[in-house]
C-alpha atoms as a printed R data frame, in Angstrom:
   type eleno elety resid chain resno       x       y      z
1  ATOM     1    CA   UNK     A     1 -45.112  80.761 46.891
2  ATOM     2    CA   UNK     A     2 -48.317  81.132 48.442
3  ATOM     3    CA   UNK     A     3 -48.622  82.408 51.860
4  ATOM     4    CA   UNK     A     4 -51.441  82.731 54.325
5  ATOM     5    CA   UNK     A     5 -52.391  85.738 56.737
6  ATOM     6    CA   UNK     A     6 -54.352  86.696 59.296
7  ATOM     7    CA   UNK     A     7 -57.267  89.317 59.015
8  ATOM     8    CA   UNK     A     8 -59.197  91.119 61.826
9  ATOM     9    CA   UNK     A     9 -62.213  92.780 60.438
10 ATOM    10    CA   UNK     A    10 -64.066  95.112 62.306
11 ATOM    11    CA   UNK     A    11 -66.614  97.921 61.719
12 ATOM    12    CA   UNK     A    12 -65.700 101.446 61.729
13 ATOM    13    CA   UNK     A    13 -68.555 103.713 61.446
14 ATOM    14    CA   UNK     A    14 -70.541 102.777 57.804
15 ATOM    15    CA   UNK     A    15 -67.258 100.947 56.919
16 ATOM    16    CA   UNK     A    16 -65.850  97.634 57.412
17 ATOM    17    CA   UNK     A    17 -61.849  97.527 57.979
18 ATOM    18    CA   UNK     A    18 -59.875  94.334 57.443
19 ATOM    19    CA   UNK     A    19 -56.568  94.592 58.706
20 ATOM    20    CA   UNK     A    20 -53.382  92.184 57.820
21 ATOM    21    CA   UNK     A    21 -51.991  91.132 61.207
22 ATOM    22    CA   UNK     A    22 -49.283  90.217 60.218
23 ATOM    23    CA   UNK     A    23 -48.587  93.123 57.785
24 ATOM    24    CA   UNK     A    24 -49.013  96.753 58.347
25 ATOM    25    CA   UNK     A    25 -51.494  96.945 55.428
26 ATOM    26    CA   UNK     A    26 -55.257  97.554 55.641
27 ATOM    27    CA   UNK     A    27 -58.306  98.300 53.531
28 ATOM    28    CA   UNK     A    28 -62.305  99.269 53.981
29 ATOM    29    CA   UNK     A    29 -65.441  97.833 51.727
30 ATOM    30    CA   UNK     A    30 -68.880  98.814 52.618
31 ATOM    31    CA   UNK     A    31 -69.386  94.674 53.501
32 ATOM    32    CA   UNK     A    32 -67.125  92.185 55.243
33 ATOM    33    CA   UNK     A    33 -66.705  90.731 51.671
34 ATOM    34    CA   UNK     A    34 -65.903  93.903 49.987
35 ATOM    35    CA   UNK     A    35 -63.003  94.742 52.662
36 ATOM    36    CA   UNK     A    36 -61.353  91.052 52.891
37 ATOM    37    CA   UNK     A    37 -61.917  91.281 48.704
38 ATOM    38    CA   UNK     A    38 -59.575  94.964 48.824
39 ATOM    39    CA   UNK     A    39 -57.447  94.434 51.391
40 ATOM    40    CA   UNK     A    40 -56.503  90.732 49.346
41 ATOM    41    CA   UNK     A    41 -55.873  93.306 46.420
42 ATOM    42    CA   UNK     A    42 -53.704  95.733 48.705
43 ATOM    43    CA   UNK     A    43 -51.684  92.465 49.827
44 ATOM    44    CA   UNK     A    44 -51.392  90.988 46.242
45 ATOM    45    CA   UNK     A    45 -49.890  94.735 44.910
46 ATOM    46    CA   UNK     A    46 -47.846  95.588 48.303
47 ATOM    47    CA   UNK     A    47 -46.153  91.723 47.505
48 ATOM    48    CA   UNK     A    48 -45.280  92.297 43.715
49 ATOM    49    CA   UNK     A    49 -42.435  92.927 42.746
50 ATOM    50    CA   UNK     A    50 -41.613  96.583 41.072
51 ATOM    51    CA   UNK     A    51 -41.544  97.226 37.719
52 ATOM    52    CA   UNK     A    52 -40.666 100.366 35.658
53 ATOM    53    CA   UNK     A    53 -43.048 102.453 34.202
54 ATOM    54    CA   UNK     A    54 -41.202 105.094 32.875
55 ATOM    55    CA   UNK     A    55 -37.789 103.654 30.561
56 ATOM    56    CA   UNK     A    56 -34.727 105.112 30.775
57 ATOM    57    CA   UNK     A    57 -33.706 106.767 27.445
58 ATOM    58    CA   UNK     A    58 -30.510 107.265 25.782
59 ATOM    59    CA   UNK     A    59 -28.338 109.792 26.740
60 ATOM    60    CA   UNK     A    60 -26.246 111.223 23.956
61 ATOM    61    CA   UNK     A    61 -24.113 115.090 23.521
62 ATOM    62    CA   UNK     A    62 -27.164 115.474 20.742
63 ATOM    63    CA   UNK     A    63 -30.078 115.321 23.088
64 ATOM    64    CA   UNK     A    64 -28.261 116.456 25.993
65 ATOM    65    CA   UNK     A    65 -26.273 120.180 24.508
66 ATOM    66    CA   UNK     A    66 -23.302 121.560 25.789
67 ATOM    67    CA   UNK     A    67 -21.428 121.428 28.969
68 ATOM    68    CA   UNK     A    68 -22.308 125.505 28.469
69 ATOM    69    CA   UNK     A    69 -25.662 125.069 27.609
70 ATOM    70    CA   UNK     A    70 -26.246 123.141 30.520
71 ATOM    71    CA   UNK     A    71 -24.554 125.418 33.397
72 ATOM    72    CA   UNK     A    72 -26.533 127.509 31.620
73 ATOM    73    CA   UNK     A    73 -29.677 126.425 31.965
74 ATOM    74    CA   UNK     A    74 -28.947 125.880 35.854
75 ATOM    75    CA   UNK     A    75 -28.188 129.464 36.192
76 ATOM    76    CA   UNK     A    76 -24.318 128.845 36.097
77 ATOM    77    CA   UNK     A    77 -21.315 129.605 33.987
78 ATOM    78    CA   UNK     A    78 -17.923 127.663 33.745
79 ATOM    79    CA   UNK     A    79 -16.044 131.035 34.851
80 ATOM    80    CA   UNK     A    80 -17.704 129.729 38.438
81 ATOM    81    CA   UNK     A    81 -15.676 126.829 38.627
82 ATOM    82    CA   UNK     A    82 -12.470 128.071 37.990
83 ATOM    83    CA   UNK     A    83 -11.689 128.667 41.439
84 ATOM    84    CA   UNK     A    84 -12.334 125.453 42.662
């Protein structure tokens, strides 16, 4: 689905800022062309959808050690949880 959106562009010092009105997203180039070209780029990556770049692995008792081990590790001991 393609969608269209409004840009103000104004100048900001050395930079040019284009600014989505209709989003809250906005970007700078050194030219007019060079800020409607990034903040295009910021709309095009704020507008796709997620996708996971680190995999979940698989959790087994082998890579994951003892209940123990664990508490352990965390600075506990299962004698703390008796009195729960």
């Amino acid at each position: 689905m393609i969608q269209t959106f409004t840009a103000r562009v104004f100048r900001e010092e050395n930079w040019f800022v284009a600014q989505c009105l209709e989003v809250e997203i906005a970007s700078q180039g050194e030219t007019e062309t060079k800020a409607l070209a990034n903040l295009h780029e910021a709309l095009e990556l704020h507008f796709k959808p997620p996708c996971a770049t680190i995999f979940p692995r698989k959790i087994t008792s082998k890579n994951l050690g003892t209940l123990s081990s664990i508490l352990k590790q965390a600075g506990l001991s299962i004698n703390e949880f008796d009195n729960l």
